[in-house]
LUMDO-710882 format. One record per residue: residue in three letters; x, y, z of N, C-alpha, C in turn. Coordinates in pm, whole numbers, plus 32768, in hexadecimal, padded with zeros to 4 digits. Atoms other than C-alpha are relative to their C-alpha. Layout:
# LUMDO-710882
ALAXYZXYZXYZ
...
//
This chain:
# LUMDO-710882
UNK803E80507F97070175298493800180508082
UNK80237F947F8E067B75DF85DD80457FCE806E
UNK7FF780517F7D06C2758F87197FE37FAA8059
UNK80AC80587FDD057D7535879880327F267FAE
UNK7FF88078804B05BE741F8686806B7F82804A
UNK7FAA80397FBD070073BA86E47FF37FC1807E
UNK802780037F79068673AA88397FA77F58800F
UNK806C80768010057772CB87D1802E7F5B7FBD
UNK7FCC806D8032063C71D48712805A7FA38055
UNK7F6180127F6D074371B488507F9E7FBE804E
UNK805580377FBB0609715189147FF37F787FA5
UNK803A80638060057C704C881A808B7FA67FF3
UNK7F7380657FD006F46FA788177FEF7FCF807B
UNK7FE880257F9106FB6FAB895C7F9A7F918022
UNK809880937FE005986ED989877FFE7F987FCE
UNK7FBE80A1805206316DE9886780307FAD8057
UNK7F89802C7FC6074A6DA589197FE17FB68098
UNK805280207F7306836D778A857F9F7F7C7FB6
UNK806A8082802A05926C9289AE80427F8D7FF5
UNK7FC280848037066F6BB2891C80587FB8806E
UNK7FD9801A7FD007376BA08A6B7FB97FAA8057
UNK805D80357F8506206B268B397FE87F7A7FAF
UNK80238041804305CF6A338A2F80827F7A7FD8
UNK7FA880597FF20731699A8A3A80027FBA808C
UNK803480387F410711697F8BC57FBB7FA4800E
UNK807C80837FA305E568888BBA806C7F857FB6
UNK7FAC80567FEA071267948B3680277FEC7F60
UNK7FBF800B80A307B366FF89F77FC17FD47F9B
UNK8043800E80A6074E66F9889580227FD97FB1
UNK7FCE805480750782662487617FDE80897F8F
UNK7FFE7F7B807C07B8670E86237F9380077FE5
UNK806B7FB88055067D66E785A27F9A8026804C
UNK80577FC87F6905C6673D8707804380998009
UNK7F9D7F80802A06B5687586E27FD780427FAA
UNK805B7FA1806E062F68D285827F708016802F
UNK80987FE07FF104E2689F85ED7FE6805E8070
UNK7FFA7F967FCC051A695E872A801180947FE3
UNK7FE67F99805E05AD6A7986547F6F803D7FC2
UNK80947FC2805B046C6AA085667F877FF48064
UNK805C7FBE7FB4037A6A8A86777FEF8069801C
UNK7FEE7F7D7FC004066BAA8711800F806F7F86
UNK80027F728057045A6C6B85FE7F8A801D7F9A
UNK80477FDC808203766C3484F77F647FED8047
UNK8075800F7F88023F6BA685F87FE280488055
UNK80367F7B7FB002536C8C86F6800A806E7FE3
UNK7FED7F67803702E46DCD86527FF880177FA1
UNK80607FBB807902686DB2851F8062800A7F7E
UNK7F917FCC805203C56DE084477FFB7F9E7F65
UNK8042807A807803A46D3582E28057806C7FC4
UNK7FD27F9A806904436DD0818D7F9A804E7FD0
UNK80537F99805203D06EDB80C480037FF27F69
UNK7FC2802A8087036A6E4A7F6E7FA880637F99
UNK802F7F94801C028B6F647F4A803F80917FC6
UNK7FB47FBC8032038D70697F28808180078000
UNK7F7E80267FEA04D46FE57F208077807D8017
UNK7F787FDA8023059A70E47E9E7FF1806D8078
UNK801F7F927FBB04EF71F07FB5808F800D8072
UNK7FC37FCD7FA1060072B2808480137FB08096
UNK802A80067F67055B725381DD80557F8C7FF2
UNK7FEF80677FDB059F70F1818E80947FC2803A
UNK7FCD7FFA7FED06FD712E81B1806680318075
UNK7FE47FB07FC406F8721282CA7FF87FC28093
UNK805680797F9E06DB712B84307FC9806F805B
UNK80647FAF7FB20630723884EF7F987FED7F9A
UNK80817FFE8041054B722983D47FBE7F7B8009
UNK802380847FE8054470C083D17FF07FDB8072
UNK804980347F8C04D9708F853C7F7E803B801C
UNK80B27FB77FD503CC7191850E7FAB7FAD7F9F
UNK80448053805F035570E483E97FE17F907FFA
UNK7FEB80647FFE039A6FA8842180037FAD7F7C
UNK7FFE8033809003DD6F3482C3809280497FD8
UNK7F4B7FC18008056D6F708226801E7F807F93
UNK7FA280638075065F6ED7813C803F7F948039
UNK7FC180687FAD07026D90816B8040800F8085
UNK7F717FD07F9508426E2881FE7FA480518076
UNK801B7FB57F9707686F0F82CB7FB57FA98082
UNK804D805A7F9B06976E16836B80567F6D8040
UNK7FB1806C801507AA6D3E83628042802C8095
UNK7FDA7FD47F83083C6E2784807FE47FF9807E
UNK800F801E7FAF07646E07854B7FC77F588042
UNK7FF480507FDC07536CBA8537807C7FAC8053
UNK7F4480107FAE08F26CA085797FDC802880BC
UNK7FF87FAD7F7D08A66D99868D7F827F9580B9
UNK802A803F7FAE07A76CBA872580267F42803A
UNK7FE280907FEA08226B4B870C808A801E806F
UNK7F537FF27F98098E6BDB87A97FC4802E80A6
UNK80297FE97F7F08C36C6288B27FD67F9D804B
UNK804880847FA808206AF3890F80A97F998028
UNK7FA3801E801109B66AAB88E57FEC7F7B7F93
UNK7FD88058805C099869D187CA804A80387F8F
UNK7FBC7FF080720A8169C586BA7FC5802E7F86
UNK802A7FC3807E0A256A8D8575804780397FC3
UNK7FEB7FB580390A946B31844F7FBD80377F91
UNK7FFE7FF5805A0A766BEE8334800C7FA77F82
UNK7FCE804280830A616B2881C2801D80707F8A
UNK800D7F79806D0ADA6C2080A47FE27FB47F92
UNK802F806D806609F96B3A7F9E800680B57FB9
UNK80257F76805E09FA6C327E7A7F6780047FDE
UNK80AE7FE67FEB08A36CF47E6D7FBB7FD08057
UNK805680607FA2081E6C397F6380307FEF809E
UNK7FE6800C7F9608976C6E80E67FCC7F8A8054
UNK8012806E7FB2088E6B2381A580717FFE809E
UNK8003800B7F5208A86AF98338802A7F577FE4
UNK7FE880AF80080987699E837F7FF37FE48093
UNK801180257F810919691C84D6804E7F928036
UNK7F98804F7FBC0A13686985A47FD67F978054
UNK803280527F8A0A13672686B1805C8050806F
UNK7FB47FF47F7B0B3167F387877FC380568050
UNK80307FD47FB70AC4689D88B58040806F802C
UNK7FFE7F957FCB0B4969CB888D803680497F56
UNK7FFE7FD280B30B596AC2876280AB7FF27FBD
UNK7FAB8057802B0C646A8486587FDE7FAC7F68
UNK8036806E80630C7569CA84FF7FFC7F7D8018
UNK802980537FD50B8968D8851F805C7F6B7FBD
UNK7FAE8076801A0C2F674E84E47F8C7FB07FAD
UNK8054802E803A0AFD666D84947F9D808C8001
UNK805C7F6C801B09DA6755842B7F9680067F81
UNK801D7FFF808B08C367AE83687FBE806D7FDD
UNK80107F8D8009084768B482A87F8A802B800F
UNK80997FB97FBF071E69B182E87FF5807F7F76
UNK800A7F83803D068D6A9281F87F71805A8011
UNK80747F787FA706106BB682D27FA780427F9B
UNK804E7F9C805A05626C5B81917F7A7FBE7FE6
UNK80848056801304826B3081777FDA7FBA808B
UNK7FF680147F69044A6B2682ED80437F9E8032
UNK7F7780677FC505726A6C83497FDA7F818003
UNK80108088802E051A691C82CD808F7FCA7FE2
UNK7FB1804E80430621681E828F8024800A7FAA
UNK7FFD800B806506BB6832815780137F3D7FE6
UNK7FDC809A802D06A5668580A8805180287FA5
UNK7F858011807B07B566237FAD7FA9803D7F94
UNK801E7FA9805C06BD66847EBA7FE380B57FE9
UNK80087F297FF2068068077F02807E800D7FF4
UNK7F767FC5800507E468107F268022800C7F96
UNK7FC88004806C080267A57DF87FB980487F70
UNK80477FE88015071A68507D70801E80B38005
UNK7FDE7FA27FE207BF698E7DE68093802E7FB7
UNK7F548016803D0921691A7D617FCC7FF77F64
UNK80137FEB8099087768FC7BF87FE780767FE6
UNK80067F79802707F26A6A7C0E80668070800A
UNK7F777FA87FEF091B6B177C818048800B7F9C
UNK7FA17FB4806D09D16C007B97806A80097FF6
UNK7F877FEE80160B136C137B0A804C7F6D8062
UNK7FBE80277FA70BA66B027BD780397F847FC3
UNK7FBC804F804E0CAF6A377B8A7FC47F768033
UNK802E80AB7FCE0C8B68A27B6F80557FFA805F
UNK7F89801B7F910D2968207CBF7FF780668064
UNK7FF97FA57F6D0D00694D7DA57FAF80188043
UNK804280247F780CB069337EF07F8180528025
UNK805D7F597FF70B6F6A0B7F057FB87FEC809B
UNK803880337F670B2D697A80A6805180458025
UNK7F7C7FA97FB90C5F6A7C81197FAB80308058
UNK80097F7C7F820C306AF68253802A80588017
UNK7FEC7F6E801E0C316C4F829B801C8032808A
UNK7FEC7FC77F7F0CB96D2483B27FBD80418033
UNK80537FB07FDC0BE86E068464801180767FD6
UNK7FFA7F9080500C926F1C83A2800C7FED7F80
UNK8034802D80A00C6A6E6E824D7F6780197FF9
UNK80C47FE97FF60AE46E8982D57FDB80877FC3
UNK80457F997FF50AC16FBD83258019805A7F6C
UNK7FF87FCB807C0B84703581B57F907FAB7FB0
UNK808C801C808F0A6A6F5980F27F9980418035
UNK806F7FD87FE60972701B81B97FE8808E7FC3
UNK7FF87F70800C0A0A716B815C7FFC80137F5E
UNK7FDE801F80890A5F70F87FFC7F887FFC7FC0
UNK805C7FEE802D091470CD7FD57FAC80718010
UNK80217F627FCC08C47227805A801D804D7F95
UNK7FC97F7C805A09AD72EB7F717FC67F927F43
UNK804B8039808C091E71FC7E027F9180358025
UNK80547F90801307DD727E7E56800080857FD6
UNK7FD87F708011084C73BE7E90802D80417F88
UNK7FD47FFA80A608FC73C47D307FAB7FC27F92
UNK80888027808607B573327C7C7FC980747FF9
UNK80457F527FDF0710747D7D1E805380717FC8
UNK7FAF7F85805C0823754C7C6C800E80728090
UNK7FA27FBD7FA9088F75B17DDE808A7FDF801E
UNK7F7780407FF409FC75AB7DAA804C80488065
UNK7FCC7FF57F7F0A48766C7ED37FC37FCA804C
UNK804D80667F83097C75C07FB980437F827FF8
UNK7FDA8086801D0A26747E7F23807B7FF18021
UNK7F6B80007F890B7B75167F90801A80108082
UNK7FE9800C7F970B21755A80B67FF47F8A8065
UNK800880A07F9F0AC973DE810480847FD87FE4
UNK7F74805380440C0F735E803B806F8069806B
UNK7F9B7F9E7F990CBA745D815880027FC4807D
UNK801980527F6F0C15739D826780107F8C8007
UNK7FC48083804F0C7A725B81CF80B98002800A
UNK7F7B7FF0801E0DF472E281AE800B8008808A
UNK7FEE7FF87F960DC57338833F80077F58802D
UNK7FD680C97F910D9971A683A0804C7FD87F87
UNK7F98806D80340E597117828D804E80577F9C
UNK7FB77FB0805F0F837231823280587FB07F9A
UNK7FA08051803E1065713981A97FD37FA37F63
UNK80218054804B0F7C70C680AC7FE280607F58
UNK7FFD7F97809D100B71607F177F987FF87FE5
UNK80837FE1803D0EA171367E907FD2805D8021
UNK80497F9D7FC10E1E71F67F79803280D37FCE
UNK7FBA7F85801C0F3873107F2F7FF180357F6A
UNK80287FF280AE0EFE72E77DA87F598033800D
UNK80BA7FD880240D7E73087DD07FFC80908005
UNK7FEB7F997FEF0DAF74327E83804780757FDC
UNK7F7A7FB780080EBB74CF7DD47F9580067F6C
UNK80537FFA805D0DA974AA7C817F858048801E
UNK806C7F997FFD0C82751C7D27803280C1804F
UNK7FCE7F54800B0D4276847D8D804180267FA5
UNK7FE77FC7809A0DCC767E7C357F7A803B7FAA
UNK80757F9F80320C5876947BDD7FC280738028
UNK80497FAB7FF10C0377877CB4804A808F7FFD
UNK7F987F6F80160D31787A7C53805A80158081
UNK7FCA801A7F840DCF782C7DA1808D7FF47FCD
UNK7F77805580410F3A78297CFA80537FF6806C
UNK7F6E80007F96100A78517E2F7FC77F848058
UNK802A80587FAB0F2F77427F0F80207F917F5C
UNK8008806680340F4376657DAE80877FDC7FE8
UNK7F6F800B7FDF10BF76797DB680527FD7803B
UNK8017805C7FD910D076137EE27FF57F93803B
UNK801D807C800B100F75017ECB80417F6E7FB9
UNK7FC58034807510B574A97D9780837FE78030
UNK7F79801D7FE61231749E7E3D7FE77F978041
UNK801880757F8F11AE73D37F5F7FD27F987FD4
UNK7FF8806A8038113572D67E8280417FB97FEA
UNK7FA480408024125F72C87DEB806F7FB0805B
UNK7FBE80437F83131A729C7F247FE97F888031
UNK8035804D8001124B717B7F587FEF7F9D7FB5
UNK8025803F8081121B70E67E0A807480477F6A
UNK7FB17FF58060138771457D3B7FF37FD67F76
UNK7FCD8030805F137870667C3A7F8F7FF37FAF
UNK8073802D802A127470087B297FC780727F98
UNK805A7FBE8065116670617A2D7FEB80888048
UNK7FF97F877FCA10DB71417B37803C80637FFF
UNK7FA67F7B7FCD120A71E37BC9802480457F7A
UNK7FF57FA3805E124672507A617FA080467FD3
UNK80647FAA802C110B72E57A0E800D807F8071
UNK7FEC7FA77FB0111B739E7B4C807780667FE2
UNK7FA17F857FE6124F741F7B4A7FFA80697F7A
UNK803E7FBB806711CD749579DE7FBA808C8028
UNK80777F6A7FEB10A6754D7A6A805F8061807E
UNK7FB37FD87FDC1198759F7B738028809F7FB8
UNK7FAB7FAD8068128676727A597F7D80637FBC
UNK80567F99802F1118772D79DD7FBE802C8068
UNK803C7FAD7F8310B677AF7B208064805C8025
UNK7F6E7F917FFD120F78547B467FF9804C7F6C
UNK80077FB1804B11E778C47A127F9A806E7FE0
UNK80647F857FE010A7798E7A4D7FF180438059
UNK7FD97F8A7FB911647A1E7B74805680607FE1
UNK7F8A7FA97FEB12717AB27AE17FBA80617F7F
//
């Protein structure tokens, strides 16, 4: 990403953020004067919508790409939807719905997990989600146990890892498995503490012959994650990486 770019994306925040402020100023809003304020601006005046055209494309993941484009993945468009509702100071978060990134819009007047609230799904220009889409969303979702909560709110650094997460799976469909470590590196920079992250990484420099970076990866897991199925496989592959040093 250039500079120029960067540059350009820092602007385009910045004019969000000025929009949505001026727009809180003319006085107070009921949630669903809030959503609808939201998709005017974003999807009415600037144009931002999903990309069902090429989902799996790079850009869509990339938010410099996604402001030039104006089209992105849930989570990506999802950002700048966070980025703009917090700017009008209303309450918002993150939803980590599996497959499916959902925006929960708040009544409090200032950002924060929202209390009453309802949901938005920025991919389908931030419409309301009804009990039925929801549910509708909760029948397609994979793997998921009966009973679990799939409305979790997400931190702003739970965000930004589903944005990246979805960066480096591309990247490993494309059979770039260094490119895919070097996101799962930038992933380990905002959230070091998190063993997956150290296991992922500690596998993809096992593939790429990396034995001393997959080593490690592989201790620091363990440090993290002692006990278990895992920690024994690891400390396995562990014992054959030392063994193709000595």
């Amino acid at each position: 990403m250039s500079h120029a770019e960067i540059a350009t994306a820092r602007t385009h925040l910045s004019s969000l953020a000025a929009e949505a402020a001026a727009i809180a100023a003319l006085g107070a809003l009921s949630l669903p004067q809030r959503a609808l304020a939201l998709a005017a601006m974003l999807v009415g005046r600037h144009g931002y919508a999903g990309d069902t055209e090429t989902y799996d494309d790079l850009a869509n993941a990339n938010l410099a790409r996604v402001i030039e484009r104006r089209r992105g993945l849930p989570v990506s468009l999802g950002i700048l939807w966070l980025h703009t509702a917090r700017a009008a100071g209303w309450a918002a978060c993150g939803i980590d719905f599996p497959g499916h990134f959902l925006i929960a819009l708040g009544d409090e007047t200032a950002p924060g997990v929202p209390r009453a609230q309802i949901l938005l799904d920025v991919f389908a220009g931030g419409g309301a989600l009804e009990q039925r889409a929801l549910r509708r969303l909760r029948r397609d979702a994979e793997d998921t146990p009966p009973g679990a909560d799939l409305l979790r709110p997400m931190s702003t650094r739970a965000v930004l890892l589903r944005l990246q997460n979805n960066v480096k799976l591309r990247l490993l469909q494309r059979g770039e498995v260094a490119e895919a470590l070097a996101c799962g590196e930038t992933m380990l920079a905002i959230a070091p503490q998190e063993a997956v992250l150290w296991h992922e990484a500690a596998v993809l420099n096992q593939r790429l012959d990396r034995v001393s970076a997959a080593l490690r990866c592989f201790t620091r897991f363990l440090e993290l994650t002692p006990k278990g199925e895992a920690a024994a496989r690891a400390r396995a592959a562990i014992d054959s990486l030392r063994a193709r040093l000595n």
